[in-house]
N, C-alpha and C positions, 0 to 999 in steps of 0.2 A: 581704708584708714581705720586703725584700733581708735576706740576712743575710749579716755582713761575718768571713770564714771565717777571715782575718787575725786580725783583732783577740780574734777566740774564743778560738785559739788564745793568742796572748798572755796573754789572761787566766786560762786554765788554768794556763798556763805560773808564770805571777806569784804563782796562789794555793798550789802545788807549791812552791815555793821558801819563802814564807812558810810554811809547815807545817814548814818542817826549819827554821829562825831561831831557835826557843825551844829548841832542845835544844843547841844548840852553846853558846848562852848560858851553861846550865848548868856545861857543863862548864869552861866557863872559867873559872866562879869558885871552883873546887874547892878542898878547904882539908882541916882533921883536925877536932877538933869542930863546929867552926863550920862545916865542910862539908859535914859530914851532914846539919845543920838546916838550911843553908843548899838542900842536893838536898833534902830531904823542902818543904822553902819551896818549893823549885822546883817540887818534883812537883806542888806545887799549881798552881804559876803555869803547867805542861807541858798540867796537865787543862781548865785554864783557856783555856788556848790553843790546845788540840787541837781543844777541843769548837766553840768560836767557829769557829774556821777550817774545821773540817770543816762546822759545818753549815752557814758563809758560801758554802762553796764549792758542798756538795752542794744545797745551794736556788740558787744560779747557774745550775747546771750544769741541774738542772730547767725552771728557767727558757728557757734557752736551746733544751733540747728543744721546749718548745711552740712557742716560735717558729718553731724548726723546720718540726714539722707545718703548720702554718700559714701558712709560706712556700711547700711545697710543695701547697698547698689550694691557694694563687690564683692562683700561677704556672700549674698545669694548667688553670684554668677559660676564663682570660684570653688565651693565648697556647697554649697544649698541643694536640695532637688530641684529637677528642670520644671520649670510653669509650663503647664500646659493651658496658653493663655492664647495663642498666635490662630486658631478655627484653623479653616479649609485653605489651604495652599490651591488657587484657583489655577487650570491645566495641567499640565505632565509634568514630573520632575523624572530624573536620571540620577542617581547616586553611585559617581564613580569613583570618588575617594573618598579618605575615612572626616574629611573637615566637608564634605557635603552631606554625611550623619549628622555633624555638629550643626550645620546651616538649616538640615530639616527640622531638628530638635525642636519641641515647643510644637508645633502642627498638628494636630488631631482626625486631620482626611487632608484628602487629596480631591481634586475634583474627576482629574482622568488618569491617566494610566501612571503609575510609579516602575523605576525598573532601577534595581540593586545587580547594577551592574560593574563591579569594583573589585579589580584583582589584588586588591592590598587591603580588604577591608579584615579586620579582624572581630568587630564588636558592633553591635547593631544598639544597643543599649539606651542610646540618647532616643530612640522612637519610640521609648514603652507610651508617647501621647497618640499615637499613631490609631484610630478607631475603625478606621474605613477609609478604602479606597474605590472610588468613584467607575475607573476603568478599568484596563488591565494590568495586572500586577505581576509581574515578573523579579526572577528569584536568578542569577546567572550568573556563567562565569566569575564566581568567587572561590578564589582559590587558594583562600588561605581561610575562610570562614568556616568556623564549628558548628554553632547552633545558630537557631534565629531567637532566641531569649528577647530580645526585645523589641519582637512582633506581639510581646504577649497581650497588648489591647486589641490586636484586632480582631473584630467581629465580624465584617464585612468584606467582599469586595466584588465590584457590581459585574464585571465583564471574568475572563480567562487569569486562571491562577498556573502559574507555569512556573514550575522549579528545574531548571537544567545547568548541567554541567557546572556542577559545584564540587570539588575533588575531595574537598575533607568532611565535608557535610554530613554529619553521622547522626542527625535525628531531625525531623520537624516540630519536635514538642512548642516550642515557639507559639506555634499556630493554634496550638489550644483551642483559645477564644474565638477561633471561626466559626462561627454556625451557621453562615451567607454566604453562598456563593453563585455571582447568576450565570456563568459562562463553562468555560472548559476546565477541568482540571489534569494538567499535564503533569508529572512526576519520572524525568528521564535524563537519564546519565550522571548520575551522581554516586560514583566509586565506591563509599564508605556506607553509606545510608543502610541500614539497617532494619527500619520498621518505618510503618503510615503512622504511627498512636497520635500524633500530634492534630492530624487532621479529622479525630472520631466527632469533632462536634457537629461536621456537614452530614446533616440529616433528610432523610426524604428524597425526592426525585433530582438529581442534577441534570440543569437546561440542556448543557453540553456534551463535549466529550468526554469522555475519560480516559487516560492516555497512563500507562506504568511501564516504562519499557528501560533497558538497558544499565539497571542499575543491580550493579553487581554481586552484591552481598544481600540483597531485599529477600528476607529468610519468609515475610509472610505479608498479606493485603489486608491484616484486622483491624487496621484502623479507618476501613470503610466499610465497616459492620453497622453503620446507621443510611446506607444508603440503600436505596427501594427502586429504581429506575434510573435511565441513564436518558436522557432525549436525542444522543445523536450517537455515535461512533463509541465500542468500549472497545481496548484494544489494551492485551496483557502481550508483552513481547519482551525479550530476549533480556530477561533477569535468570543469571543462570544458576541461584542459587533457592529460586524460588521452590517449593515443595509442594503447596497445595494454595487455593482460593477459596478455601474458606472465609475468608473474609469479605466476600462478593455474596453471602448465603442469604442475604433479604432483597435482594436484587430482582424482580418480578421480571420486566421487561427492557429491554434495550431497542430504542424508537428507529435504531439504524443499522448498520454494521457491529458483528462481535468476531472479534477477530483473536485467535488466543494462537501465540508461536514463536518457535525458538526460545522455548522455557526448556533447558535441560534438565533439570531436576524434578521437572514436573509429572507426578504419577500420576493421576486423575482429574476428573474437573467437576468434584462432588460439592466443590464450593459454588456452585452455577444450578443445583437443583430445584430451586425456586425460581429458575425464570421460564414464563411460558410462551414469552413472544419474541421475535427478533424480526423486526419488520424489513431489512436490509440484509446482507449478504451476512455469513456463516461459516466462515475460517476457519481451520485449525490444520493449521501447519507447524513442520520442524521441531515437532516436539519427541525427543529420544527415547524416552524411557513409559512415555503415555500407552497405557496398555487399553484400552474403552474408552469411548465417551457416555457411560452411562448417567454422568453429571448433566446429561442433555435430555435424560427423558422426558422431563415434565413439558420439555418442547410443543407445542399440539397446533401450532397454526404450520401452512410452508413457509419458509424463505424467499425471498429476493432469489438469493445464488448459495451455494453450499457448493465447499470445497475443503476436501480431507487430503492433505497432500507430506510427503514426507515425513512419515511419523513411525518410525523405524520399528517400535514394536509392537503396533496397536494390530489387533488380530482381528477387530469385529468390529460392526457400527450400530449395533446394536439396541444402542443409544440414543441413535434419530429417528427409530419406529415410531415417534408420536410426531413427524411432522410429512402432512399430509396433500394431498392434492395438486396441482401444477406447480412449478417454479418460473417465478418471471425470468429469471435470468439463465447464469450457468450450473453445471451440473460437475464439479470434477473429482474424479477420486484417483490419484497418481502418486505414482512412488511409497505405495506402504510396502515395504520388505515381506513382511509375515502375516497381511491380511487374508482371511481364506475365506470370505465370503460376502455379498452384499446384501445382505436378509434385514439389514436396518431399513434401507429404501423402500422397502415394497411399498409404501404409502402413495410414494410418486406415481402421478400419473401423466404428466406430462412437462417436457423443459422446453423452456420457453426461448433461449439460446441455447449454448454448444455444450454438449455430453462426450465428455473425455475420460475413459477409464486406460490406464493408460500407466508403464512401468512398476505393476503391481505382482511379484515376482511368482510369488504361492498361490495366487488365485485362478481357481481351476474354473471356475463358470460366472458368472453373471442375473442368475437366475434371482436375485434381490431386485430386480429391473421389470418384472415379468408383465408390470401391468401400464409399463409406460408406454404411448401412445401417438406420440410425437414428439418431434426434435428440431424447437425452431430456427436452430442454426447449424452448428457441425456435428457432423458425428464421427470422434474420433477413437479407434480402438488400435493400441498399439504397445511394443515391448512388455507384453505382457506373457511372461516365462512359462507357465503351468494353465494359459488359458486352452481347453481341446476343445470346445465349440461357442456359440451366442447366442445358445438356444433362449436364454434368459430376455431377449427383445424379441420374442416372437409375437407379442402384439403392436410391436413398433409400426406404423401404416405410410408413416413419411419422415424424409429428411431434407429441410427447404434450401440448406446450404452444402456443405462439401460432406462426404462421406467417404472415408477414408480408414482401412485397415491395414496395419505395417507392423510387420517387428515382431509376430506370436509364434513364436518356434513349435510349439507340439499344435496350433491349429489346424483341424484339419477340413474342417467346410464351413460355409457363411449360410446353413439352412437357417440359421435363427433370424435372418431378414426376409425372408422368402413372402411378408408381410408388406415388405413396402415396394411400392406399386407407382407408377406414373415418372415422374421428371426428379430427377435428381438437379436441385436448383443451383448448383455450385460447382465443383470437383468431386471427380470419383477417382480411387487411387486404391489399389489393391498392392502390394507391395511388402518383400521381405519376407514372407510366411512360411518360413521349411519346410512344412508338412501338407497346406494345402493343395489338394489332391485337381478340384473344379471349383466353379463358379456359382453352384445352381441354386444357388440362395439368391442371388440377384435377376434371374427370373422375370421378375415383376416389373422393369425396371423397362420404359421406350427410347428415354433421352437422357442427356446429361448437357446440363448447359454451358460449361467447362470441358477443363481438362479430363481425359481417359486413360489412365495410366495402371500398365499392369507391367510391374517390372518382380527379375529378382525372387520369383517364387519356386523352385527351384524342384517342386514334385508336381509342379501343375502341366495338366496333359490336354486340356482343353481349355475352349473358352464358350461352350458352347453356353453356358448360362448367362451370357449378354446376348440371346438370339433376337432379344426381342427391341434395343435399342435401333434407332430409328436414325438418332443426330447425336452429334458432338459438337457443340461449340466450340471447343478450344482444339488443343491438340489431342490426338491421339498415341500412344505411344506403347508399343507392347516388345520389351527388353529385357533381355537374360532371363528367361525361363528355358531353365537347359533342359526338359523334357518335352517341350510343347511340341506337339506333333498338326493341331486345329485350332483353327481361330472362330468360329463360330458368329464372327457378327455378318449372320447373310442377312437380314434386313436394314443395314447400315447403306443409307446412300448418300450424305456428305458429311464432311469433315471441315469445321471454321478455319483449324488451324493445320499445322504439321499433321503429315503420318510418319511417323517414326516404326519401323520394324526393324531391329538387329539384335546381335546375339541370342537366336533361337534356333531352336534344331527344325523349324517349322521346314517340310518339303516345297509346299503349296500355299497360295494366298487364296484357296478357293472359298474360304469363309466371305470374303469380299467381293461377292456374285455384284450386291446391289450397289458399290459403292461408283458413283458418276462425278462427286467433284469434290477436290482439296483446296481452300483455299490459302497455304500456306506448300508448304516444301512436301517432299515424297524423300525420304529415307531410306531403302531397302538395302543392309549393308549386315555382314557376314553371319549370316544364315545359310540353311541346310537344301536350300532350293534346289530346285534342276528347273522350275519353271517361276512364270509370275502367272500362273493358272487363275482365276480369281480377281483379276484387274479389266477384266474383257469391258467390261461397261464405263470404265474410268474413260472422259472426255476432256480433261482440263487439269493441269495443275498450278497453281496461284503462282508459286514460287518456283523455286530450283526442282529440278526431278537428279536425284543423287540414287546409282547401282553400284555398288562396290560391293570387291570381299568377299563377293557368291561361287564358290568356288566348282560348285557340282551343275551351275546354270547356264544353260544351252541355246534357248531362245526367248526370243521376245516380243513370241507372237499374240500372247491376252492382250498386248496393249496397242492392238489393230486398229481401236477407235479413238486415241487420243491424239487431239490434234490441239492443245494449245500447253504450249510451256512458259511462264512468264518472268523468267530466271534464265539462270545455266542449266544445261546439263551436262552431268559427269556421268562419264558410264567407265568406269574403270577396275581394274584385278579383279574381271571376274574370267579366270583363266582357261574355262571350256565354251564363253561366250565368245561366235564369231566374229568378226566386225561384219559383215555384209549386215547383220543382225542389228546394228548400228546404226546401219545406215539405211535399212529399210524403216526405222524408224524416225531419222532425220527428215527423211522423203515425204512423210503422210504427216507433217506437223504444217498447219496454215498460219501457227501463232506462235513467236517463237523458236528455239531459244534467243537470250542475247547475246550467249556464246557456249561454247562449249568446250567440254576436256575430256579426251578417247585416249585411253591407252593401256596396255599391259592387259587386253583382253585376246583371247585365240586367234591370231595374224590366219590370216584367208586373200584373196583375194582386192579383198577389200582396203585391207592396211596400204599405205596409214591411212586412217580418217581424220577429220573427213574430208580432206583433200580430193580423194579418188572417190566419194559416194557419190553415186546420181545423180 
């Protein structure tokens, strides 16, 4: 309500004049007896008039006070700036519409977590009281929100500061006023955003993470030019308009994981040459146009895990010569199109899990590796176009889990293990190699407590470089190598699992002098046989005993001493084998089979089986 100051006045004025009226009266009509009666008449008519008028006036006058107050009530609500009178909003508030702005309005903190989470909001404005929030502070799906203009009190906020998926969001300037922050700082998925400036007040070490990913126009990170360390996770990811991290340049150490990828735009990472530690794993993946990491020399302790992976024109690693000694974890360098060398590694001296080199298309050696010494998990070496040998792990001495080579088109021998010696703790799998000629790099090698697999190498002529293996735990399996002429495991005397033999040009199984028990299935299916020469000592097989598809094989006499089959056998299309043959071999089993299937082998005498056998 207006109040009209004029006319108050007047009326004060009016009722002041009226209050002195009845005494002048008085006096005027003064007289000698009649005038006494007449003033004591008056007196009455004085008290009479006093009392009216005063109290007309003093209940006016009251009056007029309330309305007072009450003028000045709605005038501040309506049009005034907002009081920042109301303290600490005690627990978490949710701001999902624009009249729960107006409900916050007036608050100064919060006690725990605040979240502006409001797809209709347009104007943050009413919270410029807003100083500090208590927990975490979340920034989201707002999808019509420009700027945060009135976050500009806040200094503070005690737990994870998280800005995501805001589609029009084109600056944090808002945020000015932060210079606290004790938790994560996330900055992801917000379309428009354009630059950090808003955030350069966060100075010194951040407790948490730091999280910049997926925002799509983010041209640069300088508004984290006041930050020195990160305590847990820093992870720059898939802003594709990014160009450099310079604004990471005071950045010393990162307490956990750095993880830098699927920055397309990204040429170097000369903005990281200030940090010397990474106490956690070391990423850099899917970056296209990244040619070095020489942004990582100042590096000088090892990592956790280091992995270079998919970085389509990075040529060298040249970058990581300063980080040195064991690696607790993995080791991987896969998919650089146009890397030619691993000369950044030589520091390593041992990985502590699994060493994957592996679809690195131009890389012709390995020899960046030369001094590494063990490999506490896998050793995988594979699809890798231009590798010719592995002489670069020639002081490799062990491998405690699977060891595995596939997929090297021009390699031509595995001398560069010739180094590691005793049990292969896992899988061994030699596989896919074009050009591999032998084995004799494996050598060293007595057992394998897995699987044995040699398939698919397509110039291999022998196997004699397993001479020295002893046992197989798992299966065995040695398949399409279309020049194999030897198998070479004549110290092999069991097998945990399957023998698998097919698709080989092999004649003879005489490589398998020593072998006495299988305890899964026997295999022997279209190969180049005329005998199972080589099987003389076999006494047992766990499973099925399966002969097919031998086409040039006659008899089946090496297998004189086996007398337990704990399966089927199948003995069939192998079209120069007799049946008598068959069935001299039904005859001398004590154990076994549970059944059996004969047919389509050299009809004799004997046919059909096994009806007419012994």
């Amino acid at each position: 309500m207006m109040i009209d100051i004029k006319n108050l006045l007047l009326t004060l004025l009016a009722v002041a004049s009226f209050g002195c009226s009845p005494g002048s009266s008085g006096s005027d009509d003064g007289g000698t007896t009649d005038t006494d009666t007449d003033v004591d008449t008056d007196t009455d008519v004085d008290t009479d008039s006093d009392t009216d008028t005063d109290t007309d006036a003093d209940t006016d006058a009251d009056t007029d006070t309330d309305a007072d107050t009450d003028t000045d009530t709605d005038t501040d609500t309506d049009t005034g700036p907002i009081e920042c009178n109301l303290g600490e909003y005690s627990g978490d508030f949710t701001i999902g519409t624009q009249s729960d702005v107006a409900t916050f309005a007036g608050y100064t903190s919060v006690s725990g977590d605040l979240n502006i989470y409001c797809p209709s909001c347009t104007d943050l404005s009413e919270l410029i009281c807003l100083t500090a929030v208590g927990g975490y502070f979340y920034i989201q799906e707002n999808a019509v929100l420009t700027d945060l203009d009135g976050l500009s009190g806040l200094t503070s906020v005690g737990g994870d500061l998280n800005v995501w998926y805001n589609d029009v969001l084109a600056n944090l300037d808002g945020l000015g006023a932060l210079t606290s922050l004790g938790g994560d700082l996330s900055i992801s998925t917000n379309a428009v955003l354009t630059d950090l400036d808003g955030l350069s007040g966060i100075t010194g070490s951040l407790g948490g993470h730091l999280f910049i990913g997926d925002n799509d126009v983010l041209a640069n990170l300088d508004g984290l030019g006041a930050l020195t360390s990160v305590g847990e996770y820093l992870s720059i990811f898939t802003n594709a308009a990014l160009t450099n991290l310079d604004g990471l340049s005071n950045i010393t150490s990162v307490v956990e994981a750095l993880t830098i990828w699927d920055n397309d735009a990204l040429a170097n990472l000369n903005g990281l040459s200030a940090v010397t530690s990474v106490g956690g794993n070391l990423a850099i993946w899917f970056n296209d146009i990244l040619t070095n990491l020489d942004g990582l020399s100042g590096i000088t302790s090892a990592v956790e895990s280091l992995s270079i992976s998919e970085n389509a024109a990075l040529t060298n690693l040249d970058g990581l010569s300063g980080i040195t000694g064991s690696l607790g974890g993995d080791l991987f360098i896969s998919s650089n199109a146009t890397l030619s060398n691993l000369n950044g590694l030589s520091g390593i001296t041992a990985v502590g899990g699994d060493l994957f080199i592996s679809g690195n298309a131009t890389l012709p050696n390995l020899n960046g590796l030369s001094v590494i010494t063990a490999v506490g998990g896998d050793l995988f070496i594979y699809g890798n176009d231009a590798l010719i040998d592995l002489d670069g792990l020639n002081a490799l001495a062990s491998v405690i889990v699977d060891l595995k080579i596939s997929g090297n088109t021009v390699l031509a021998n595995l001398d560069g293990l010739s180094g590691v010696t005793g049990s292969v703790g896992g899988d061994l799998a030699i596989t896919y190699n074009d050009a591999l000629t032998n084995l004799d790099g494996l050598n060293g090698l007595t057992s394998v407590i897995g699987y044995l697999r040699i398939e698919n190498n397509t110039a291999l002529t022998d196997l004699d470089g397993l001479c020295n293996i002893t046992s197989v735990g798992g299966y065995l399996e040695i398949s399409e190598n279309t020049v194999l002429t030897s198998t070479g495991l004549s110290v092999l005397n069991s097998v945990g699992g399957d023998l698998i033999i097919f698709w080989n040009t092999l004649t003879n199984l005489n490589g398998f002098g020593a072998l006495t028990s299988v305890g899964g299935q026997v295999d022997i299916t279209s190969n180049a046989l005329t005998s199972v020469d080589g099987l003389n000592a076999l006494t047992s097989v766990g499973g099925d005993l399966r002969i097919s598809n031998n086409h040039a094989l006659t008899n089946l006499d090496s297998l004189g001493v086996l007398t337990s089959v704990g399966l089927t056998l199948d003995i069939y299309w192998n079209t120069t084998l007799p049946d008598c043959e068959v069935c001299d071999l039904i005859a001398q089993l004590t154990t076994g089979p549970t059944s059996a299937s004969i047919s389509n082998n050299l009809d004799d005498t004997c046919t059909p089986v096994p009806a007419n056998c012994p």
